[in-house]
C-alpha positions in Angstrom: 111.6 140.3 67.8 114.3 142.9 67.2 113.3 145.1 70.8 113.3 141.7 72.2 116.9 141.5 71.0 117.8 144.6 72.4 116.4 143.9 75.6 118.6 140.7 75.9 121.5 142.8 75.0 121.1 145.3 77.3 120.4 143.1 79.9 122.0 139.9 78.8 124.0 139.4 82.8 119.7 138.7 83.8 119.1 136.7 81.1 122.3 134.2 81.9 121.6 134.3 85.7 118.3 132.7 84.4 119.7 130.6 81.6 120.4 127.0 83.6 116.8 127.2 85.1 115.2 127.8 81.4 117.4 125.2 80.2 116.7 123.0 83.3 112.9 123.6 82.6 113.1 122.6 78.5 115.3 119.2 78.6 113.4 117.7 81.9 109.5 119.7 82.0 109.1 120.1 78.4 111.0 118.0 76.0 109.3 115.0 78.2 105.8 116.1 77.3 106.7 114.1 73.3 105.9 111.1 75.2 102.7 112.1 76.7 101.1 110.8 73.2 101.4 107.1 73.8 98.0 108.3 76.6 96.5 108.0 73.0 97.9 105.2 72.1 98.2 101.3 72.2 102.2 101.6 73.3 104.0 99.0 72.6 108.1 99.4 73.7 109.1 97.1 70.7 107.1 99.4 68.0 107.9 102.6 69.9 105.8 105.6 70.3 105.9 106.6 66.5 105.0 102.9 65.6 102.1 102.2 68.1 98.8 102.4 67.3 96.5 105.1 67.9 93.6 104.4 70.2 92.4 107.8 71.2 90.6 108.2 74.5 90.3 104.3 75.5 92.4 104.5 77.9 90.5 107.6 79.4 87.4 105.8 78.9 88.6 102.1 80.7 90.0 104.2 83.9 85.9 105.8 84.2 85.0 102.4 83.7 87.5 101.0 86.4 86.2 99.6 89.5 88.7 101.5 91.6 88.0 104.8 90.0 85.8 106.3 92.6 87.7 105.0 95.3 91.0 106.5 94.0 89.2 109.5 93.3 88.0 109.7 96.6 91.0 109.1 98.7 93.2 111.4 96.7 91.0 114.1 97.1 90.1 113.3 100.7 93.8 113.3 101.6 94.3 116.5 99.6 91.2 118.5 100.4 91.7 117.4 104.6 95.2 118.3 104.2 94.4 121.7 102.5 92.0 122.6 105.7 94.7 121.8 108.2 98.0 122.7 106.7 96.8 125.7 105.1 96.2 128.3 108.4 98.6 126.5 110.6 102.0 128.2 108.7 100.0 131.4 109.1 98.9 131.2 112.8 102.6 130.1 113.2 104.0 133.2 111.6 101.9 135.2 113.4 102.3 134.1 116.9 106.2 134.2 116.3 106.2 137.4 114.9 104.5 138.8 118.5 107.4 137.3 120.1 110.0 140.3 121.2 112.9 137.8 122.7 115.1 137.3 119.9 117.2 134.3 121.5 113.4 132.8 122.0 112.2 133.2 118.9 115.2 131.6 116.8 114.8 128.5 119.4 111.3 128.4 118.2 112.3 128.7 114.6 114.8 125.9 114.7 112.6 123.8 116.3 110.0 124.2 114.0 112.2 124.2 111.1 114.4 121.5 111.6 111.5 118.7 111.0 111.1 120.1 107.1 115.1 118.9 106.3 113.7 115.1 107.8 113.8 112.7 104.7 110.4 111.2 103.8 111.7 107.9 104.1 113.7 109.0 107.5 109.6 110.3 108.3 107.9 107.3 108.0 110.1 105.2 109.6 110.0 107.2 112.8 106.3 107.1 112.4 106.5 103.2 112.6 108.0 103.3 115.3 106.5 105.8 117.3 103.1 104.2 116.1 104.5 100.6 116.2 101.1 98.3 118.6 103.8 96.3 120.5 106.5 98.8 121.4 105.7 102.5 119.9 105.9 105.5 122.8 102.3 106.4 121.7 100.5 103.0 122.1 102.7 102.5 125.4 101.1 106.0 127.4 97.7 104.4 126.0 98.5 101.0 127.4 99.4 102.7 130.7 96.3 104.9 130.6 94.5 101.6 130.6 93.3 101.5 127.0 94.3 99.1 124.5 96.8 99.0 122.1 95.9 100.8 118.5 97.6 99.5 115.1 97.5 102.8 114.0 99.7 102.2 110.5 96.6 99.3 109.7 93.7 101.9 110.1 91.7 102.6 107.7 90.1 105.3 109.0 93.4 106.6 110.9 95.2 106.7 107.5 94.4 109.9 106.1 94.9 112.0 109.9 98.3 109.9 110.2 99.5 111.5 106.9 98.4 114.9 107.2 98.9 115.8 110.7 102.6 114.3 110.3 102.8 116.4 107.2 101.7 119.7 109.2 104.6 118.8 112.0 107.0 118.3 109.4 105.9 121.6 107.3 104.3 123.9 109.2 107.6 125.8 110.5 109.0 125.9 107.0 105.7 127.5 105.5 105.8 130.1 108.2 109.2 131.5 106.3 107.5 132.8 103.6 104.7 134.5 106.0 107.3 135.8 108.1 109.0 137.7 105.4 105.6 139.7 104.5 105.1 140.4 107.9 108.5 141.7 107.8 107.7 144.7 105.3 104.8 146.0 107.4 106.1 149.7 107.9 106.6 150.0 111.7 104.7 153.0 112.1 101.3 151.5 111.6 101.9 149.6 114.9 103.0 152.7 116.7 99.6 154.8 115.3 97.7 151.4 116.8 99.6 151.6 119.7 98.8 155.1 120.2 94.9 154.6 119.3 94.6 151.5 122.4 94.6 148.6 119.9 94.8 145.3 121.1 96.9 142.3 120.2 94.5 141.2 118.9 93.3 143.8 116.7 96.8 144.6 115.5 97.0 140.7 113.9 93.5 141.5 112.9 93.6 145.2 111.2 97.5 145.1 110.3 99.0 141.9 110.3 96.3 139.8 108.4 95.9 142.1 105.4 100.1 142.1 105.1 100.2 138.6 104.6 96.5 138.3 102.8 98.3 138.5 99.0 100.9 135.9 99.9 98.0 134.1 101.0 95.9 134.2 98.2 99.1 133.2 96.4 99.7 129.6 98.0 96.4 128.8 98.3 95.8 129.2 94.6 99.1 126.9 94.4 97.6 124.3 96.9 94.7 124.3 95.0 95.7 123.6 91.9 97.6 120.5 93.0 94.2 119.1 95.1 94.6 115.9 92.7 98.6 115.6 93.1 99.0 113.6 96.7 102.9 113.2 96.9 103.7 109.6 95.8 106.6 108.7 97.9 104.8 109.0 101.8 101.8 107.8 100.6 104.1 104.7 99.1 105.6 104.5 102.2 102.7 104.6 104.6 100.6 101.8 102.3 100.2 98.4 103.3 97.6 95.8 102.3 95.6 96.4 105.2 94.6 100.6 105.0 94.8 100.0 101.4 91.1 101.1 101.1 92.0 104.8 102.0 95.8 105.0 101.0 95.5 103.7 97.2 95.7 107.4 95.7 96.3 108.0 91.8 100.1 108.3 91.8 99.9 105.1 94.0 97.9 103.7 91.9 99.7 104.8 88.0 102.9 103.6 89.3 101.0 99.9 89.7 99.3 100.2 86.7 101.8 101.9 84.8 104.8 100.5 85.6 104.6 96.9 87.9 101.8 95.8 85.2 103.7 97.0 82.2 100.7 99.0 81.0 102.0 102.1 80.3 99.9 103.4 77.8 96.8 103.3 80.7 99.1 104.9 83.1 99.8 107.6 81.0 96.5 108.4 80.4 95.7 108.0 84.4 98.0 110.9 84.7 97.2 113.0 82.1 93.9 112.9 83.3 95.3 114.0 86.5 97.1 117.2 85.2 94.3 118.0 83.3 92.2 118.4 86.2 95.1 120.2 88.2 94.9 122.6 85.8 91.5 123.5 85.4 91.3 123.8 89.3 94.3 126.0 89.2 93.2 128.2 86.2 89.5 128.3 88.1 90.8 129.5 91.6 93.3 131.6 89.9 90.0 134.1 88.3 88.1 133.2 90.9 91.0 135.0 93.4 91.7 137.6 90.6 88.1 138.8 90.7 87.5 138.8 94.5 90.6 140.4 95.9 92.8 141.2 93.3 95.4 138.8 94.1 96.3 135.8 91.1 99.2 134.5 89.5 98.7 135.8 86.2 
């Protein structure tokens, strides 16, 4: 304790810089994590969470029970596992066709371009979705008409739902993902391109022997992140996108707490929903993160 002491002395301008996002972190991550108890409780507002009874893992038990447990189960991770697949490389593919690219004024159009999307609101998203998707007068279904097909209510697929939401979550993401790619590939030292140069290496073989291994720790990193929030599909799109009819492949846990929990007044259940959900989370991300460790050296801890 006392060379921790010295150490904030020493270098107490650090430990202020870092202050509001410790004390950020405590009031609205940790200090929240009290009410996480009525998940083991019979929570009723009027008693409060001291005064409600304890019921253990009931709740736990009734969501297994549920008749909508596989199926919520199986869309979240459906959505999250078909998004991991083709989200994951496009950022990187991205980053490394634009880092090939030698016209500077080219290159920042590119950037902007892809960029720009990721500063799109979700709401803003959808709606553009709607009405680029809409049967009667959306732009896609149009070209389709006029290509002599027939119209497609794309927003009331089931089966369109899940390629809707991730492919729209690519366009929207992949040009802000590639920042973080692009500034690894920025540290390569610019003499191992001139001794491939020198040797006749390809393109190709550049990206492959140079390139790939620069960014393969950042990587590693992300994907460990991605993978430890497979059961976390973003609530708000998903909310968005939802309608009675794809219902069948949209209804995703957060979707599905916030109905529970909150329109139904059953908190307790909900609570347990997503506790049940971070606990998961973070078995996946503690698993990935040794499995990493052990394989290539790279993990978060």
């Amino acid at each position: 304790m006392h060379k921790l002491w010295l150490n904030m002395r020493e270098h107490y301008q650090l430990y202020i810089l870092i202050a509001p996002a410790l004390i950020y972190y405590i009031i609205f991550q940790y200090i929240p994590m009290y009410g996480v108890q009525i998940a083991f409780k019979d929570f009723v507002p009027t008693l409060g969470i001291w005064g409600s009874k304890w019921v253990g893992l009931e709740h736990v038990i009734q969501f297994f029970h549920s008749y909508q447990f596989w199926d919520v189960i199986k869309n979240t991770l459906g959505i999250s596992l078909y998004g991991l697949i083709v989200s994951f490389p496009i950022p990187i593919l991205l980053a490394l066709m634009l880092n090939e690219v030698r016209h500077k004024k080219f290159k920042a159009f590119v950037q902007t371009l892809t960029y720009a999307p990721h500063f799109i609101s979700t709401v803003v998203m959808v709606g553009m979705m709607m009405i680029l998707l809409s049967p009667s007068t959306g732009v896609v279904n149009q070209i389709i008409v006029a290509l002599g097909g027939n119209p497609v209510y794309f927003m009331g697929s089931e089966g369109l739902f899940k390629t809707i939401y991730v492919f729209s979550g690519v366009w929207q993401g992949m040009g802000w993902g590639s920042i973080i790619y692009l500034a690894a590939l920025s540290s390569v030292d610019p003499h191992l391109y001139e001794a491939a140069y020198m040797d006749g290496a390809s393109k190709l073989k550049k990206i492959i022997h140079i390139d790939l291994p620069a960014i393969l720790p950042t990587a590693a990193i992300l994907l460990i992140l991605n993978v430890g929030s497979v059961m976390s599909v973003g609530f708000e799109k998903v909310f968005l996108m939802q309608n009675p009819i794809n219902l069948g492949s949209s209804e995703v846990i957060s979707t599905y707490v916030y109905k529970i929990g909150l329109l139904q007044n059953n908190y307790s259940y909900g609570s347990a929903i997503g506790l049940f959900n971070a606990v998961i989370n973070f078995i996946l991300l503690v698993s990935v993160n040794t499995v990493s460790k052990r394989t290539n050296g790279s993990s978060l801890w």
